[in-house]
C-alpha positions as CSV (number, residue, x, y, z in Angstrom):
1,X,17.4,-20.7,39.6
2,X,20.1,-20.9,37.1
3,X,17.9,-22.3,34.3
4,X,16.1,-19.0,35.2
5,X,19.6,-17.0,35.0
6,X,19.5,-18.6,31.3
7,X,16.2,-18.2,30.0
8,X,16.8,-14.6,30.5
9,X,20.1,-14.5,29.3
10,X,18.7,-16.6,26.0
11,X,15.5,-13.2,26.3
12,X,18.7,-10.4,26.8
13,X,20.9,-11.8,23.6
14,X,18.1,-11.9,21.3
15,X,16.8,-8.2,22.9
16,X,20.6,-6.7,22.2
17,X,19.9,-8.1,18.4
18,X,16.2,-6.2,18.3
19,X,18.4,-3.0,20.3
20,X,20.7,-2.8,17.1
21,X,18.0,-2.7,15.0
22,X,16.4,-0.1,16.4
23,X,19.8,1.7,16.9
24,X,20.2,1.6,12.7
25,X,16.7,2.8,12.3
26,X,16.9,5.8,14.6
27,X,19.9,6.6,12.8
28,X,18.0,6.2,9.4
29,X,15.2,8.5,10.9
30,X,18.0,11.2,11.5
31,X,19.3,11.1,7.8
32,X,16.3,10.7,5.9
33,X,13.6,12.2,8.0
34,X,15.1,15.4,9.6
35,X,15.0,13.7,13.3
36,X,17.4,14.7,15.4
37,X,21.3,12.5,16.4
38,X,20.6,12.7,19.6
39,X,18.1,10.2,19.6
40,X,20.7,7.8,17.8
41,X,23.2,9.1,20.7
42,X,21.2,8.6,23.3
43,X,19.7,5.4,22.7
44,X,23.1,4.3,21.9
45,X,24.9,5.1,25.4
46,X,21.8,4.2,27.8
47,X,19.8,1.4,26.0
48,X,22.1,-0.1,23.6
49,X,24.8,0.2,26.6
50,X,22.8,-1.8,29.5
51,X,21.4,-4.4,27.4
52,X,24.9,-5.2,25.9
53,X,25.9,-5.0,29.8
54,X,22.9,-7.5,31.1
55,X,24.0,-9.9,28.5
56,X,27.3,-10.5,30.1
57,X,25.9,-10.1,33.5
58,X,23.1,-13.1,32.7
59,X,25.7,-15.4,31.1
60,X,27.9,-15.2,34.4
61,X,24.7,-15.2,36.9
62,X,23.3,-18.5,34.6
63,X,27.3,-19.8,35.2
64,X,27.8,-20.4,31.5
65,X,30.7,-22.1,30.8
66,X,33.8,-20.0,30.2
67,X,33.4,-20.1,26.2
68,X,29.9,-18.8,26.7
69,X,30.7,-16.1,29.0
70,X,33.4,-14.8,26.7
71,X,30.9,-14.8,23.9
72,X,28.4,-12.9,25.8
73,X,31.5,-10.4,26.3
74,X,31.6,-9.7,22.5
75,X,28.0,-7.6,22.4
76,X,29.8,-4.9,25.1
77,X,33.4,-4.9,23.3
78,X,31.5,-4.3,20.2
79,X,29.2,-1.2,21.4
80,X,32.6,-0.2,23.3
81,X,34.3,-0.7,19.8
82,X,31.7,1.3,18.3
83,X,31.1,4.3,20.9
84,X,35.1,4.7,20.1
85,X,34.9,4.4,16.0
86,X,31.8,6.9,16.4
87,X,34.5,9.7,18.3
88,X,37.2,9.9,15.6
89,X,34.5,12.2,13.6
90,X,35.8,14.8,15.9
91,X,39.3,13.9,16.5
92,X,41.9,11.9,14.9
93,X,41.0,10.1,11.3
94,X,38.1,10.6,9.8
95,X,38.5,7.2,8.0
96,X,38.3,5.4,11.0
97,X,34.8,7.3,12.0
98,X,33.8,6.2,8.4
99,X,34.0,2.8,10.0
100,X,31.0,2.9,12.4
101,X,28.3,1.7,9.8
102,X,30.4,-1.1,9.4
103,X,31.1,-2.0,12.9
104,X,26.7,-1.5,13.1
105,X,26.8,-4.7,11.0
106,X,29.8,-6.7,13.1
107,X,27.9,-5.7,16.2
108,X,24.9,-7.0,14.3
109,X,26.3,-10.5,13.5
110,X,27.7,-11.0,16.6
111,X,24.3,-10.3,18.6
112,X,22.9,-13.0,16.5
113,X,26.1,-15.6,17.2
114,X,25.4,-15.2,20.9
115,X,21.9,-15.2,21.1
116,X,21.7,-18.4,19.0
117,X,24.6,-19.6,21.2
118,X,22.7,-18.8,24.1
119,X,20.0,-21.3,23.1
120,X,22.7,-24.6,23.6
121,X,22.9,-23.5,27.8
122,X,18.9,-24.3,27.8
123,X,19.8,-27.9,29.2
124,X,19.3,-28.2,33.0
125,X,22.6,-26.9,34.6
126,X,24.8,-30.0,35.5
127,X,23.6,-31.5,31.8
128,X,25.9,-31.2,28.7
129,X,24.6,-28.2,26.3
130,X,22.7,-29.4,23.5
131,X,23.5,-28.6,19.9
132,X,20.8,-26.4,18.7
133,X,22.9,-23.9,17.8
């Protein structure tokens, strides 16, 4: 069961990498193709929120080590990191709102760290990790 637990932990990493993606794109849609923010919003706080969720869920149901499952932490400190950069456009300084592009590309790079992270806890639980990543 837990080589299971990691498989889909491995699937939910690299899914939270495509979720970014599409997060950036829907946000291109709204600036260059008249669609609305909300989309953006929205994805943002259900999708982007859950799968960022799942991933730390999966690394502590697959009993990663406690390395692994502080890595799988960093997807949802990041989206809470950005959700909170994204609110200073309406309070507080702008500057820091100014920020939340930026923090798309952190987020970005540290969806891809875990998921190729993820890939070392393929081993059969019990083994040592390997070192493909």
């Amino acid at each position: 069961m837990l080589i299971w637990m990691r498989r889909l932990h491995l699937v939910l990493a690299w899914l939270f990498v495509g979720a970014v993606v599409l997060q950036v794109f829907l946000a291109g849609l709204a600036i260059f193709d008249g669609w609305s923010w909300q989309d953006h919003v929205t994805w943002g706080h259900t999708g982007l929120a859950l799968i960022a969720l799942l991933v730390l869920v999966s690394a502590a149901a697959g009993r990663l080590p406690r390395s692994g499952v502080g890595w799988a932490a960093l997807p949802l400190l990041g989206y809470i990191g950005q959700t909170l950069l994204a609110g200073f456009r309406f309070s507080g300084p702008t500057a820091l709102a100014a920020l939340h592009p930026v923090g798309a590309l952190v987020v970005f790079g540290i969806g891809i760290v875990v998921a190729r992270r993820a890939r070392r806890f393929l081993a059969r639980p019990g083994e040592p990790p390997s070192q493909l990543a």
